[in-house]
ZATIBA-258890 format. One line per 2 residues: number of its first residue (from 1); their letters; for each residue x, y, z of N, C-alpha, C. Coordinates in steps of 0.2 Angstrom, whole numbers, plus 2048, in hexadecimal, padded with zeros to 3 digits. Layout:
BEGIN
NUM = a = X/Y/Z/X/Y/Z/X/Y/Z; ...
***
This chain:
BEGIN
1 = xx = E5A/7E8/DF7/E61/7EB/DF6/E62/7F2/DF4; E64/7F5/DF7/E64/7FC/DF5/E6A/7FD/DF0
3 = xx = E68/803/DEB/E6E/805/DE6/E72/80C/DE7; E77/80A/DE8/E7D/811/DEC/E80/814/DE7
5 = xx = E7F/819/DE4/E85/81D/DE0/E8B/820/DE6; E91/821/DE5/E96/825/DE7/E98/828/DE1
7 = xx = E9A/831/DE2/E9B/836/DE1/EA2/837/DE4; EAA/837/DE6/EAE/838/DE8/EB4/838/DE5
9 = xx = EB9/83D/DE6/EBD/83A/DE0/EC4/83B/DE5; EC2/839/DEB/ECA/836/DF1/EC8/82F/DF2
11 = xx = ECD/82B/DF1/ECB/824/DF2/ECC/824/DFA; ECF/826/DFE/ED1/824/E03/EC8/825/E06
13 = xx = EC4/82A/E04/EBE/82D/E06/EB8/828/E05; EBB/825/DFE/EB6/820/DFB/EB6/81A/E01
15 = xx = EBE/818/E01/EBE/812/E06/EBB/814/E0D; EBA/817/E10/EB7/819/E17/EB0/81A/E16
17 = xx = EAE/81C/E10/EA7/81C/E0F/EA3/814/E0F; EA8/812/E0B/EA5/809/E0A/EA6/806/E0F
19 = xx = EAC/807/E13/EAB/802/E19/EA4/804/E1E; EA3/80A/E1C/EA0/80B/E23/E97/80C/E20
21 = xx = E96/809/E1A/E91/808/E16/E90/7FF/E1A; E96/7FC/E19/E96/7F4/E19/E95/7F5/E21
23 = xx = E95/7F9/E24/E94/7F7/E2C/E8C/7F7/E2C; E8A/7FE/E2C/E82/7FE/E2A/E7C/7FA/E25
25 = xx = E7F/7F8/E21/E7A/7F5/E1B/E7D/7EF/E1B; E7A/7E8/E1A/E7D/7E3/E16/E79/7E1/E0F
27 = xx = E75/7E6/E0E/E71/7E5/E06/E72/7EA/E04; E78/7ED/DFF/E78/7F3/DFA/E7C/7EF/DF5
29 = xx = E7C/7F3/DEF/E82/7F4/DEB/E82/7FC/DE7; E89/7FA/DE8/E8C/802/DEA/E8C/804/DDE
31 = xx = E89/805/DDB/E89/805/DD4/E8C/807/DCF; E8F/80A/DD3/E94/811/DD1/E99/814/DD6
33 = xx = EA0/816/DD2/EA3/81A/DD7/EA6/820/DD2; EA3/825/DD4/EA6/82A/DCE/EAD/831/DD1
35 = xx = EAE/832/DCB/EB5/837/DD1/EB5/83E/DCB; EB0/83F/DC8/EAE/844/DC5/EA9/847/DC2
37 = xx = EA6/84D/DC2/EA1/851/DC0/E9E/84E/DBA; EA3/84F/DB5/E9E/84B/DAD/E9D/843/DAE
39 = xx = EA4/842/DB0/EA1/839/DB4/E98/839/DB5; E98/83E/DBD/E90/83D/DC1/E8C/83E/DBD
41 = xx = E8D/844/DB7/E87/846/DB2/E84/842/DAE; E89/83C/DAA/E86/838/DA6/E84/833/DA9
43 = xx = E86/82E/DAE/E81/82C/DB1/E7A/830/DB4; E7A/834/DB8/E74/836/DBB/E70/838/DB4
45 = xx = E74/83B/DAF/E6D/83B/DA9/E6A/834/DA5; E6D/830/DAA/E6A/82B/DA5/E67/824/DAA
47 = xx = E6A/825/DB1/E69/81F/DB7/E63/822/DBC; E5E/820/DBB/E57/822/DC2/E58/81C/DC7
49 = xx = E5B/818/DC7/E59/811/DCC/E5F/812/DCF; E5F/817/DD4/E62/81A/DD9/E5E/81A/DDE
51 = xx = E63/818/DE5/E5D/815/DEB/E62/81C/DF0; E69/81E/DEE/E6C/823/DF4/E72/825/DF0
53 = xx = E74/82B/DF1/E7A/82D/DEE/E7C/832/DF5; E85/82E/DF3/E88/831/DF9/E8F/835/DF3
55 = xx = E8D/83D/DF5/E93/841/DF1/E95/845/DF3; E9B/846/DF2/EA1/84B/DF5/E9D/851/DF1
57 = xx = EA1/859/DF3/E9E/85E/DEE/EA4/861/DE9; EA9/862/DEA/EAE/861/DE7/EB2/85C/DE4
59 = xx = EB0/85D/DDE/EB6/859/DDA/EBB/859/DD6; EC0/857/DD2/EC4/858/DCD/EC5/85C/DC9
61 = xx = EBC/85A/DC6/EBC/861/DC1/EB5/866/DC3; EB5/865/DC9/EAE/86A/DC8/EAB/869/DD0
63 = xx = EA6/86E/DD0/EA1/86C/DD7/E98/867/DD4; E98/862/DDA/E94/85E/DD6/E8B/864/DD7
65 = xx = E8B/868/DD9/E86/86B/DD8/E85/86F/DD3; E8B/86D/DCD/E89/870/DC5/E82/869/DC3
67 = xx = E85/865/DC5/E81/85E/DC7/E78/860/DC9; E78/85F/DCE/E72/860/DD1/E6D/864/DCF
69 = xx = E72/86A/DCD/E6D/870/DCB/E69/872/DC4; E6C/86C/DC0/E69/86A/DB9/E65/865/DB9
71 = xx = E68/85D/DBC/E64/85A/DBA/E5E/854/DC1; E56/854/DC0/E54/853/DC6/E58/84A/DC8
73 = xx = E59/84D/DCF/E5A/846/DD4/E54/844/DD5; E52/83D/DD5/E4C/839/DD9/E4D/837/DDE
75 = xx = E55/834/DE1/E57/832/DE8/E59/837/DED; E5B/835/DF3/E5E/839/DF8/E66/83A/DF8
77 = xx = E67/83E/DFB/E71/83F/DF9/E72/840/E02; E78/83C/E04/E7D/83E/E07/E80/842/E07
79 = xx = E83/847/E06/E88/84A/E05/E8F/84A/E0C; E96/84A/E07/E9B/848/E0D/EA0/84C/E09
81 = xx = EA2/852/E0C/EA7/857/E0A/EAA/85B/E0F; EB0/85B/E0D/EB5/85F/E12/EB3/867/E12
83 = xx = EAE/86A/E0F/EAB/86F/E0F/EA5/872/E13; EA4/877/E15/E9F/879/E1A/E9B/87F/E18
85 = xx = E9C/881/E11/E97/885/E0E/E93/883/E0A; E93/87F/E08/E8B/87C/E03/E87/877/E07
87 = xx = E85/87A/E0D/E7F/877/E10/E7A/879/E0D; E77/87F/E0E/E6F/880/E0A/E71/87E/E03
89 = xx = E75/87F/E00/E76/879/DF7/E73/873/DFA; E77/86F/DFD/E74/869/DFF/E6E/868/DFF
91 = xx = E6C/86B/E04/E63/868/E06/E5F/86B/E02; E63/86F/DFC/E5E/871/DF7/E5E/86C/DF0
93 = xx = E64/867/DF2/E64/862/DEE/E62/85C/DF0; E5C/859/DF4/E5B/853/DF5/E5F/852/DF9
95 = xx = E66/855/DFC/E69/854/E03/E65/852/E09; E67/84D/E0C/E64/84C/E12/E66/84B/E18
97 = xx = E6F/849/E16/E73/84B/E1A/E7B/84F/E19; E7E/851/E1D/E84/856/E1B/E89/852/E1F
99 = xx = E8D/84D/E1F/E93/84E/E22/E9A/851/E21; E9C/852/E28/EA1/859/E24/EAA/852/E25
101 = xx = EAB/854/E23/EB0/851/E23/EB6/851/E27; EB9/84F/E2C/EBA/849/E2C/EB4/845/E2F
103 = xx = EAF/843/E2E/EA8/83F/E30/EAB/839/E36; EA6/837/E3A/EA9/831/E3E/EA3/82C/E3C
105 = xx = EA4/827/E41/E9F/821/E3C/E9A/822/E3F; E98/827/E46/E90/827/E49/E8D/82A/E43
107 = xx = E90/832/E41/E8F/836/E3D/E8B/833/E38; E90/82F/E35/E8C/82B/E2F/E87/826/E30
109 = xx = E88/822/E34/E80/81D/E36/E7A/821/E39; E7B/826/E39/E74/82D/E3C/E73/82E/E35
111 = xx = E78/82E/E2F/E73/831/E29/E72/82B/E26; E75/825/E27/E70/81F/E22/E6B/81D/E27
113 = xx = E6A/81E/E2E/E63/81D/E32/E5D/822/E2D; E60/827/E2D/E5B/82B/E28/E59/82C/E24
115 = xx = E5E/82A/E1D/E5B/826/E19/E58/81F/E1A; E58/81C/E1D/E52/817/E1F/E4E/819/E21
117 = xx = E4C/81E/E27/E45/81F/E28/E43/824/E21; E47/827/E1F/E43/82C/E17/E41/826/E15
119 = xx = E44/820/E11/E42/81C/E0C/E3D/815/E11; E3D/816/E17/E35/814/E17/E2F/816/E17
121 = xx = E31/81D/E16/E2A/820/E14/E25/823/E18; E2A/825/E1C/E28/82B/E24/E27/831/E1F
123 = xx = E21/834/E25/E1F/83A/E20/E21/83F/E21; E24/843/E1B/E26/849/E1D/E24/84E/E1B
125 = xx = E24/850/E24/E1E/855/E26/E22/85A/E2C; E23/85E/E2F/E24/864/E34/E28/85F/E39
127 = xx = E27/85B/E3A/E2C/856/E40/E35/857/E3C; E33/854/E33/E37/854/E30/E3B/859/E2D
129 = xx = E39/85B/E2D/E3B/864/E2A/E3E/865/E31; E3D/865/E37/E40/868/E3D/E45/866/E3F
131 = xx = E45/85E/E3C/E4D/859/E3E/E50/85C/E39; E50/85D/E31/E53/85D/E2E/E58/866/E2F
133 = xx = E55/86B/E32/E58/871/E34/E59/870/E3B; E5A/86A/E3D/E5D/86B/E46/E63/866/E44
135 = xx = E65/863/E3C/E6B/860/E3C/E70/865/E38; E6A/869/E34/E6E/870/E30/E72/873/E37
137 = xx = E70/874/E3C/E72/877/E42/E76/875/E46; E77/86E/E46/E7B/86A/E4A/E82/86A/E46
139 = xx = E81/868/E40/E89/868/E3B/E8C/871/E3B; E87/877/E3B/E8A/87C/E3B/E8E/87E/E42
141 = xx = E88/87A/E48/E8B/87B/E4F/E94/877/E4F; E95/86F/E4B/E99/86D/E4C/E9F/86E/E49
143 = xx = E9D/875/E42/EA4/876/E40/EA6/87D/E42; EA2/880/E49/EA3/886/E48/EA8/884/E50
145 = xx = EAC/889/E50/EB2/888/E56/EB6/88F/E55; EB9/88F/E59/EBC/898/E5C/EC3/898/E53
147 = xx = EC3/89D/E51/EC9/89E/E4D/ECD/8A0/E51; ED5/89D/E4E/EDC/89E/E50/EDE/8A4/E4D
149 = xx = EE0/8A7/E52/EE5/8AD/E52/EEE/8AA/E4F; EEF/8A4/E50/EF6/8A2/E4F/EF5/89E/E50
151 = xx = EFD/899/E4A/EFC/891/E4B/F02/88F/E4D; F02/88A/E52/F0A/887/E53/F0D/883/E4E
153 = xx = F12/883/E4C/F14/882/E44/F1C/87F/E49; F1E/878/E48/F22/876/E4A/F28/876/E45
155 = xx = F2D/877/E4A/F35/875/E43/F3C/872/E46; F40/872/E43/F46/86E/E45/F49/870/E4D
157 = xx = F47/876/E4E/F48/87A/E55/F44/879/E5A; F3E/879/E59/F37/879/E5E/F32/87D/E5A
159 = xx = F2F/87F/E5E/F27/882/E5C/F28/88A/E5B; F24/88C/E56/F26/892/E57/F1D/894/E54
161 = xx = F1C/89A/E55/F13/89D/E53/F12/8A1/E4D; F0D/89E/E48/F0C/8A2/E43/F07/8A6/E45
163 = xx = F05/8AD/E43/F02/8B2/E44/EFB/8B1/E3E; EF5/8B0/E3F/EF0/8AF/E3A/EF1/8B5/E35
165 = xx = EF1/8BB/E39/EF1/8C2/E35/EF8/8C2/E31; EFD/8BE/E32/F03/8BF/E2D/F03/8B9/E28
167 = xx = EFC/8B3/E2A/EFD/8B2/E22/EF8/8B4/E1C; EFC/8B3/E15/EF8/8B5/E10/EF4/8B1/E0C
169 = xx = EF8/8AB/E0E/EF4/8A5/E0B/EF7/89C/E0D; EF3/89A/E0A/EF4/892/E0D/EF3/890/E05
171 = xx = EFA/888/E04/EF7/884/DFE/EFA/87F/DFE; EF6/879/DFD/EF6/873/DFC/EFD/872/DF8
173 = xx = F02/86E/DFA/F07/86A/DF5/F08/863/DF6; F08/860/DF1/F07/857/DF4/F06/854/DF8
175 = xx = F00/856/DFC/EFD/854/E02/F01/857/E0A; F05/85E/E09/F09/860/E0D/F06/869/E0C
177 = xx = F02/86A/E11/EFD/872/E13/F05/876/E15; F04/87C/E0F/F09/882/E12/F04/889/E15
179 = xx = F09/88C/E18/F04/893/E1A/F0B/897/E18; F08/89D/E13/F0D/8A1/E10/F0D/8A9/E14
181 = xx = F14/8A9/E17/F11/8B1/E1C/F12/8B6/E18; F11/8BE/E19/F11/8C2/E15/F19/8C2/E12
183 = xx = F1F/8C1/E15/F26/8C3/E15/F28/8BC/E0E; F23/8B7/E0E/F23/8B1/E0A/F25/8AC/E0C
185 = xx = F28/8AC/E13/F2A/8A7/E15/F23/89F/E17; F28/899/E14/F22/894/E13/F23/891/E1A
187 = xx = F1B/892/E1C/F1C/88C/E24/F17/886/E22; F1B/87F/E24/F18/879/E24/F12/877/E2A
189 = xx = F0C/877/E29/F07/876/E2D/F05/873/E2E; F07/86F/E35/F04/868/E39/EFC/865/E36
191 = xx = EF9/86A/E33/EF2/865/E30/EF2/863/E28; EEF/85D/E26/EF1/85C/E20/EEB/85D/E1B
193 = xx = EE5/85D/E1E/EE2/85F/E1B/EDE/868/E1B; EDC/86A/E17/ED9/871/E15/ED5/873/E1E
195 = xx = ECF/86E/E1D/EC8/86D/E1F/ECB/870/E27; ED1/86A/E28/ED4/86D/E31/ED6/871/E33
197 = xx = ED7/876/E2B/EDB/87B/E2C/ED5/880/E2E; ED0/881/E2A/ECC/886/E28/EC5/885/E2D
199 = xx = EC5/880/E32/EC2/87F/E36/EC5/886/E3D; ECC/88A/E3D/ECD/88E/E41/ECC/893/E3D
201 = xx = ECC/893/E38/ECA/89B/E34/EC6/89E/E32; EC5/8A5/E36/EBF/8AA/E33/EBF/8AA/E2D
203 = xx = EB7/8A6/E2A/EB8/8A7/E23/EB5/8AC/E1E; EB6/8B3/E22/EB2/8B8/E21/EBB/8BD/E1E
205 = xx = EBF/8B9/E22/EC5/8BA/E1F/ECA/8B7/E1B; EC8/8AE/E19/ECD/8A9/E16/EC7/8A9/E12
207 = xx = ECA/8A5/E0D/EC5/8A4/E07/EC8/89E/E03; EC7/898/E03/ECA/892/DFF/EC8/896/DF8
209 = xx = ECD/897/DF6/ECB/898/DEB/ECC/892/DE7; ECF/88E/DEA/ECF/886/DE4/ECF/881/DE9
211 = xx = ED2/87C/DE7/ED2/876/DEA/ED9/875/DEF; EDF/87C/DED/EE4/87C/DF0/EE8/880/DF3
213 = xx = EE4/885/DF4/EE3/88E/DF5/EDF/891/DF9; EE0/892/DFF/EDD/898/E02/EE0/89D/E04
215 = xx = EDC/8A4/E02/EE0/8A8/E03/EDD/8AF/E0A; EDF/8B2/E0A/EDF/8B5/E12/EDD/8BF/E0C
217 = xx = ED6/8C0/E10/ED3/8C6/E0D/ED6/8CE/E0B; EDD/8CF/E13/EDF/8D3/E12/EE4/8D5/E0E
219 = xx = EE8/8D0/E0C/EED/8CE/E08/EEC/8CF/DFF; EE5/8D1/E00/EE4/8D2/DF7/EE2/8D8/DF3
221 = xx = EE7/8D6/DEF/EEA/8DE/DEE/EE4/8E0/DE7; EE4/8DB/DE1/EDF/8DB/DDE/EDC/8D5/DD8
223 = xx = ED9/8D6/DD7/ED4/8D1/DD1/ED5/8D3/DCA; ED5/8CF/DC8/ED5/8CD/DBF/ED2/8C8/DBB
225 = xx = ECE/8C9/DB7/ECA/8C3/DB4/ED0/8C1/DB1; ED0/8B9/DAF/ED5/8B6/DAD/ED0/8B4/DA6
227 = xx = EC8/8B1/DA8/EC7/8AF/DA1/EBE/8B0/DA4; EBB/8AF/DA1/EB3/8AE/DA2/EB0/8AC/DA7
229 = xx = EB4/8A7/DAB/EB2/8A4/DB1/EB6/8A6/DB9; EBA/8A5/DB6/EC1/8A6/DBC/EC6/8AB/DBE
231 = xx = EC6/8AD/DC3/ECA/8B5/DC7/ED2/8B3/DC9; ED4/8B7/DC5/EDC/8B8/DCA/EDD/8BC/DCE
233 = xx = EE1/8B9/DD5/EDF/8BD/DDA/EE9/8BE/DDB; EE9/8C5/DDD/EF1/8C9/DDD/EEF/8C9/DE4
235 = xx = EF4/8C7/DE9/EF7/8C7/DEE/EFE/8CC/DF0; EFB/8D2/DF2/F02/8D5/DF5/F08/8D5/DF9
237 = xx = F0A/8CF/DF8/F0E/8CB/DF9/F14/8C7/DF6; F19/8CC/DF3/F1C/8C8/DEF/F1C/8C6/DE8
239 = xx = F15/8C8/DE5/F12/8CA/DE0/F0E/8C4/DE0; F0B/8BF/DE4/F0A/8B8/DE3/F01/8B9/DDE
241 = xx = F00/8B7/DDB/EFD/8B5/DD7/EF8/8B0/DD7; EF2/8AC/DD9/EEC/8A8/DD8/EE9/8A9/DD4
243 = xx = EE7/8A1/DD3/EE0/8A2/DCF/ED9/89F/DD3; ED3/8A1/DD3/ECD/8A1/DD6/ECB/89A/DD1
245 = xx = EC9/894/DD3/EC7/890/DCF/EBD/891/DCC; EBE/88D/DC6/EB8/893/DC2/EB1/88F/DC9
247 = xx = EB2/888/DCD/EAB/888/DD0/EAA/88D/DD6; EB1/890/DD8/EB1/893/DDE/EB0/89B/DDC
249 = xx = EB0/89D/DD7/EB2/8A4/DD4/EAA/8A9/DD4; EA5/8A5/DD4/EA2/8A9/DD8/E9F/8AD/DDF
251 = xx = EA0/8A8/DE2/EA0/8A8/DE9/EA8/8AB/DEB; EAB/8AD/DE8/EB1/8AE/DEA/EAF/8B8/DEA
253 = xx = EAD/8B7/DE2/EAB/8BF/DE1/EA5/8C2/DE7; EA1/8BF/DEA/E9C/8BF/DEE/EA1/8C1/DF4
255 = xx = EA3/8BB/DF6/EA9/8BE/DFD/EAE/8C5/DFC; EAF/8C5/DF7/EB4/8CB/DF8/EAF/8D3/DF6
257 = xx = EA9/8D1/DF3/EA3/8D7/DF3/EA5/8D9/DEB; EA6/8D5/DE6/EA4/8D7/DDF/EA0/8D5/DDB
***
C-alpha cells in the first residue's frame, strides 16, 4: 500500500486529485491532506514513511518551497500548480513530475506510471536523466502559445476588444477575473481563472505579484518597500497602489532589474 501525502489548499483540486488517484491505484492511503505551509512543515519534520507527495506550489500562507529548501524529502513529489515558473525549483526538489494546471487524467497516469517505475528500482542513469528533461521540454513546449494582442470581453450589447497594451492590470475578485484599463475602466473576463489568462501573456511584461494581481510592466510608475519582505508597487494609473506578496517579492525585484 503506498502512503500519499497531499499539499493543496483548493478542494475542488484535492477532489480531482483523488478521483484520479482512485482510477490508477487500488492500494494507497492518502495520510494527510494539508492546505498550508506550517501545516506541511510540521509533519514533514516529523513523518519519513512517505511513499509519494503530490503538492501544489502556492499556498495560503506561503510557497511550499520555503518547505523543501530546509528540510530533506526521502520521497518523490508530484507537483500540480496553476504556475509555470518553478519548474527547475521542482526538479531540484525531488520533483519528478510537473503538472500544469488545468492537468487531464493521461497527464496524471504518465506521472504515477513514473513513479512506479522510479519505485521499482529502474536505475537512474543517462536514459533517465534524458526523460526527465524531455518532460521539462514537453510541459514548457505545452504552455507556450502566441500572446494576445486583445481580448474579446463580452457585454450587454455584444463583443467589444480589449487592447492588451491598454491594460494595467488584472485581479481576482470572488472567483470573477477583472482587467483594469489605463482610463480605470473594469472589464469582466470570460476566463475565470489566472493560469488561462496568463497562458496569452508575454511574461517578460505581466508579472503575477500575489495570489490576485497581475500587473502589466509599463504601467509602473514606482516602488516602495512597505516592510522587510514585501514591495509596493504604484501604478500610474489613477494612483492604484499594490502590494507584491513577500513569496513573490523577489522574483518580482529580479523581473523588473532591482
Amino acid at each position: 500500500m503506498y502512503k500519499i501525502l497531499i499539499i493543496e489548499d483548493e478542494i475542488p483540486a484535492r477532489k480531482k486529485l483523488k478521483r484520479y488517484l482512485a482510477q490508477v491505484c487500488s492500494s494507497y492511503e492518502v495520510i494527510a491532506e494539508l492546505e498550508t505551509v506550517e501545516d506541511a512543515r510540521l509533519l514533514l519534520s516529523k513523518k519519513h514513511d512517505v511513499d509519494l507527495i503530490f503538492s501544489d506550489i502556492e499556498l495560503r500562507d506561503g510557497n511550499v518551497f520555503e518547505i523543501y529548501n530546509d528540510i530533506v524529502i526521502n520521497c518523490p513529489i508530484i507537483f500540480a500548480t496553476a504556475y509555470n515558473e518553478f519548474l527547475m525549483n521542482a526538479f531540484e526538489a525531488n520533483g519528478i513530475e510537473y503538472l500544469l494546471k488545468p492537468y487531464s487524467y493521461e497527464r496524471f497516469s504518465n506521472a504515477w506510471d513514473k513513479f512506479l517505475r522510479l519505485k521499482g528500482g529502474l536505475p537512474k542513469n543517462y536514459i533517465e536523466l534524458i526523460g526527465s528533461l524531455n518532460n521539462l521540454i514537453e510541459v514548457s513546449q505545452e504552455s507556450s502559445v502566441d500572446y494576445k494582442n486583445q481580448f474579446a470581453i463580452k457585454s450587454n450589447t455584444g463583443i467589444y476588444f480589449l487592447k492588451v497594451v491598454d491594460i494595467v492590470c488584472f485581479q481576482a475578485d470572488n472567483g470573477v477575473i477583472f482587467a483594469i484599463d489605463q482610463w480605470n475602466n473594469r472589464h469582466v473576463m470570460p476566463q475565470t481563472v489566472f493560469v488561462e489568462i496568463e497562458q496569452f501573456l508575454d511574461p517578460k511584461e505581466f508579472f503575477r505579484i500575489n495570489r490576485s494581481e497581475n500587473v502589466h510592466r509599463k504601467f509602473i510608475d514606482k516602488l516602495e518597500r512597505y516592510n522587510k519582505n514585501t514591495v509596493l508597487v504604484f501604478l500610474n494609473s489613477k494612483s492604484k497602489i499594490l502590494k507584491v506578496s513577500q513569496t513573490k517579492t523577489r522574483d518580482f525585484n529580479s523581473w523588473v532589474g532591482v
